[in-house]
N, C-alpha and C positions, 0 to 999 in steps of 0.2 A: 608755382608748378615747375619752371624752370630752374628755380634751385634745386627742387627735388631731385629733377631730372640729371641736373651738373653733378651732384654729390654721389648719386648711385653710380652714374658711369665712374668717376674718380676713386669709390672706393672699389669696382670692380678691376681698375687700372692697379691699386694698390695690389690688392690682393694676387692678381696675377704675376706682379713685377714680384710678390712676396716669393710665389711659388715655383719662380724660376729663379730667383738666387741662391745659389750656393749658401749651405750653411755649416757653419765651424763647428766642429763638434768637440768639445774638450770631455777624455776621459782618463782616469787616475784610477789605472785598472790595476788588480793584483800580479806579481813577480809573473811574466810568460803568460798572461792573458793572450787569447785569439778570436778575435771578434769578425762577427759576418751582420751585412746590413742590407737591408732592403726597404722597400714602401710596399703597402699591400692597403685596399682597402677596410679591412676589417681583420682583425686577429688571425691567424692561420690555423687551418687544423688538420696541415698534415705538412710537411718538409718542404722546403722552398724549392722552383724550379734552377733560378737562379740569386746569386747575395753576389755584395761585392765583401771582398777581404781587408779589411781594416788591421793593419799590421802596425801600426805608430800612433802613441799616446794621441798626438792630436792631427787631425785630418776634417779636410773638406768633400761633402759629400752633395753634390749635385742632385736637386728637385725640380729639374724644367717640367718633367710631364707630372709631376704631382698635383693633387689637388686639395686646394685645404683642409676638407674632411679624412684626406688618406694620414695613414698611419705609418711613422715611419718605426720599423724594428730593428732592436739591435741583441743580440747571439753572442753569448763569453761560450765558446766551445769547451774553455776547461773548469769552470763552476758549473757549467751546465746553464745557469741562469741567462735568463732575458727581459727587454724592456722596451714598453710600446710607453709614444706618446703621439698625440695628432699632429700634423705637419702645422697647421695653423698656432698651435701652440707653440711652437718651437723657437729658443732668442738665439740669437749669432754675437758670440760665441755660446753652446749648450755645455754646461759643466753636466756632466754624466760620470756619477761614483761607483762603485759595486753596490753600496745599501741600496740605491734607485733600482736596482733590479727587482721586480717583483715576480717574476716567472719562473717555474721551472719550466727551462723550452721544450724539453722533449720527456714525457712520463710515459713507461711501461707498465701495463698490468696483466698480471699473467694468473689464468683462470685456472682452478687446476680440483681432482679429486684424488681423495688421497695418493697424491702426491704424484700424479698421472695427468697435464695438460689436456683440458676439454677438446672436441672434436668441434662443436657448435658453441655458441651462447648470445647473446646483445650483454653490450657493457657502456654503460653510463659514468661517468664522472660528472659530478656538480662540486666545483669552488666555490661555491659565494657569488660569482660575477658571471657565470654562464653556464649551460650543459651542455659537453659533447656527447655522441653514440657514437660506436662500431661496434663492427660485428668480427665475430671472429670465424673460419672456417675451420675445415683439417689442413690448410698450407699454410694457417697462422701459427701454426705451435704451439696453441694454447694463449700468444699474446696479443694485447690490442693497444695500438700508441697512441697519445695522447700529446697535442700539442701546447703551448704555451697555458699550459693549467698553473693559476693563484697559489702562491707559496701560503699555506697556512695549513684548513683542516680543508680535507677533499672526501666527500663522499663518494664512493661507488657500488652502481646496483647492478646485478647480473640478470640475466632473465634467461632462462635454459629449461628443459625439456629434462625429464625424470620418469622413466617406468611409463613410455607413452602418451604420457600426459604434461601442459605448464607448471612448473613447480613455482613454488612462490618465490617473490626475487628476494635475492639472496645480497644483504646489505653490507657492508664494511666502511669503517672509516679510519682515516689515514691520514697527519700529518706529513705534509711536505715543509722540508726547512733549510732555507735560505743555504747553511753551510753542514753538505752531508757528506761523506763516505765517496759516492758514487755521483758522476754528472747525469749520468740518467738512471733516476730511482726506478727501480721495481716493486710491485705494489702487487704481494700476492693474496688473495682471494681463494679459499679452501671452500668447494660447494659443501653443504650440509648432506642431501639426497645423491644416490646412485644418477648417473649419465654418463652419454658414450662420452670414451677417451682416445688419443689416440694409441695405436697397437692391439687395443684390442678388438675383438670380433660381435662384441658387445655390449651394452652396457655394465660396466662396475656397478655389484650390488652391494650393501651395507658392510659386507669383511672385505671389501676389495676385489674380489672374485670375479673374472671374465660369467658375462650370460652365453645361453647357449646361442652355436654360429649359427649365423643365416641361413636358408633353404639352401641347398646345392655345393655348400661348403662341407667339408672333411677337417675335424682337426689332428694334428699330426704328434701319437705320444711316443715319444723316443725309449720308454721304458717297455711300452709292448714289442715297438722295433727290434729292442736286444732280448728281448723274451721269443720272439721267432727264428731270429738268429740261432741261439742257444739249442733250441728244438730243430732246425734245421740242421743243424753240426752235430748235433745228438744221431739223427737218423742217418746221416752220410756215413758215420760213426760206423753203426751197428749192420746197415749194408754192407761196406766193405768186410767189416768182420765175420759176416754170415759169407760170402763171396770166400774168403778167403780157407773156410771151414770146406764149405764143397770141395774146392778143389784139391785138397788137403787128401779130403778121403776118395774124391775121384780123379787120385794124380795118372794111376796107369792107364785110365779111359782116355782122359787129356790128351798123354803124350804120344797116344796110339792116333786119333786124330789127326794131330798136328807134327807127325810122323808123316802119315798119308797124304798130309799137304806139302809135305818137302820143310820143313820148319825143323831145324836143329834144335834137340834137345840136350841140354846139359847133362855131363855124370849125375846119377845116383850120389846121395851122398856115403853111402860104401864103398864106391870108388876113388873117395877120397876124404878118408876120414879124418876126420876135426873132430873138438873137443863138443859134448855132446853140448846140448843149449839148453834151456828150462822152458817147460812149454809154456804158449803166448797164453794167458790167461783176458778174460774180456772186461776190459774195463767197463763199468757200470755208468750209465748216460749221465750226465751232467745234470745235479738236484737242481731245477729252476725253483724260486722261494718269490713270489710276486706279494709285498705287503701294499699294505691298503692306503698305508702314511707314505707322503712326499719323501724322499731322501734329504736329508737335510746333507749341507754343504761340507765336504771333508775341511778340517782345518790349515790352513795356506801351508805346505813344507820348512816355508822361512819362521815361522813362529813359534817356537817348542812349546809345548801346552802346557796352560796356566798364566801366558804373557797377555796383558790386557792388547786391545786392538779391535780396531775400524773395518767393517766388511763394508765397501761399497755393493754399488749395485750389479756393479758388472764383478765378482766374485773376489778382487783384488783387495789385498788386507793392506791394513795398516800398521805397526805394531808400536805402545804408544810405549816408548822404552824411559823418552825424559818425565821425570816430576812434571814439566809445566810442555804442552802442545798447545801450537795457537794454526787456528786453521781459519783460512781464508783465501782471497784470492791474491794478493800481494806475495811477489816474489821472493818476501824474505820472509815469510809463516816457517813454520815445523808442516805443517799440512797446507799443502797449496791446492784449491781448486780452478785452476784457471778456465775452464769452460764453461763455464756458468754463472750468468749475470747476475744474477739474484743475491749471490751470494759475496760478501762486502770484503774492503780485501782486508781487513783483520774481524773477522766475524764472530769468532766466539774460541774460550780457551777452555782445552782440557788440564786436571790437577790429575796428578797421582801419588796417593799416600798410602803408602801400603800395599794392602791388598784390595784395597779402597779407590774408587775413580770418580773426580768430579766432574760436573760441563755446566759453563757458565757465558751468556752472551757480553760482547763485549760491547754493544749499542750498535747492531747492527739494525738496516735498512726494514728487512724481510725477517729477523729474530730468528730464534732457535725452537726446535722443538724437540721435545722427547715422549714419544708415543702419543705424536697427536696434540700434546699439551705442551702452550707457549712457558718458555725458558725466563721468568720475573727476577729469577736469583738461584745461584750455584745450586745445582741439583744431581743426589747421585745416582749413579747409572747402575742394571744389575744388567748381568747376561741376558739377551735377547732384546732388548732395550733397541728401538728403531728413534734415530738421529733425523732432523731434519733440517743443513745450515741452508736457509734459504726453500729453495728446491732440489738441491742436492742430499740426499738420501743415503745412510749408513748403517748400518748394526752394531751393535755393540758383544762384542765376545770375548770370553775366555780360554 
């Protein structure tokens, strides 16, 4: 009984002496690696409060208040990759390589309908080794992070609200890979069913279309705006013109008036003739024409018609002049998107031959789309043709 009792406290002595020494950590990190480390007892699933910064191949990092079951983590901030092991596990010195990474530390998913970021939803990822949730609000943007998720196949389920009702969750699956594009992938997720998005007033229905607004809302059409306009300057118009007709034929009544108010009146034009004038005829009020179709977008002035080219979403064109466009987020493309994560920085290239336009993804993150449908192999485009590099959003015109 009292050896029993000698060898538990001994290897309790052990173990604590284990958990406050210092231990070596040897890493043989890729050209300008930036590594951040902490202990935590369990995997994380949202951003650390604090890390320390590991700036030198090999460094000592201190575990006094650690405990054998805690975990110590280690952050390459420019692979994006991470890697847990248990502090009990750990030998001094710890040879730690890039391949030992099996994390992606930080994963985006970003929920979206046609091509408009959700207002609500739950989102699930399952790795193989665990499931996280969050939710997403209207001040998520559509996105939900995900922390230290298993580099391989990752499942994610949505669960979101449709036309009043649970719609069924909406599934997608997604490799994560060790050496990608982007340190923090994006993982977009296109809902099947209509639900609220953000900007609009309420739910997108199956073409994309805003439903009708809430009780006590107004919405605001700028084409009836310039159509009352039109009709207001129209009648201002024809006032004055009728005004100016009276007094035309009631000029001696007038001036007899405004005589007897002391108000000078100018010569007669007898008393001082000029070359006769041609009388004012009344121009005819301004044909207002209200059609029933949207106005579609005049074409950009910089573009002489018939030059292929990119309408983004905010109206601004592209004109695609070389043979070969490569568009992405990287500061040396032909097409730079730099606001937008999703989108990888050499994402997909456009061809031109002819009269002829090709788009073809380059292995990007988020892929390409053209009307809806994923980009498998160069695909040609006709007028009106909606682009999609990531969540960045285009038209295609002539």
């Amino acid at each position: 009984m009292r050896r029993r009792v000698a060898a538990l406290l001994l290897g309790a002595v052990v173990a604590s002496s284990s958990a406050q020494t210092p231990r070596t950590v040897e890493f043989q990190p890729q050209e300008g690696a930036r590594l951040k480390a902490w202990v935590a007892s369990e995997l994380p699933s949202s951003a650390p409060e604090s890390a320390s910064v590991l700036e030198a191949p090999r460094f000592s990092f201190a575990l006094q208040d650690a405990k054998p079951e805690d975990r110590l983590l280690v952050w390459d901030e420019i692979s994006g990759n991470a890697h847990s092991l248990a502090v009990k596990e750990l030998k001094s010195p710890w040879p730690l390589k890039p391949e030992s990474f099996g994390f992606a530390a930080k994963v985006e998913v970003r929920v979206e309908y046609k091509g408009r970021p959700v207002e609500t939803a739950q989102v699930e990822i399952d790795d193989g080794g665990r499931e996280q949730t969050q939710l997403i609000d209207s001040s998520s943007k559509g996105i939900a992070e995900f922390w230290f998720v298993r580099l391989g196949e990752a499942k994610v389920t949505v669960r979101y609200r449709s036309e009043g009702a649970e719609a069924d969750p909406s599934v997608h699956r997604f490799e994560v890979l060790r050496e990608r594009k982007d340190a923090v992938p994006t993982l977009v997720c296109s809902l099947p069913n209509p639900t609220q998005v953000i900007g609009s007033e309420g739910a997108l229905d199956a073409n994309g279309r805003a439903g009708p607004a809430p009780a006590g809302e107004l919405r605001v059409n700028p084409w009836g705006n310039a159509a009352a306009f039109l009709i207001a300057l129209a009648l201002a118009v024809a006032v004055g013109y009728g005004l100016y007709r009276w007094l035309q034929k009631n000029r001696d009544t007038v001036e007899k008036k405004l005589s007897d108010l002391g108000v000078e009146i100018p010569g007669k034009p007898e008393d001082d003739p000029a070359p006769p004038l041609d009388p004012i005829r009344p121009q005819p009020p301004p044909k207002i024409e209200l059609a029933d179709a949207e106005p579609t977008s005049a074409p950009s002035p910089a573009s002489p018609p018939g030059l292929a080219r990119l309408i983004d979403s905010s109206g601004d064109a592209f004109a695609l002049e070389s043979s070969k466009v490569v568009v992405g987020r990287d500061a040396g493309v032909d097409l730079m998107i730099a606001d937008e994560s999703s989108v990888s920085r050499r994402h997909a290239e456009i061809r031109v031959e002819g009269s002829r336009v090709f788009v073809q993804d380059l292995g990007s993150t988020n892929g390409t789309f053209v009307n809806g449908v994923r980009v498998a192999q160069e695909v040609e485009l006709k007028p009106g043709d909606e682009l999609l590099f990531g969540a960045a959003k285009f038209r295609f015109q002539r």
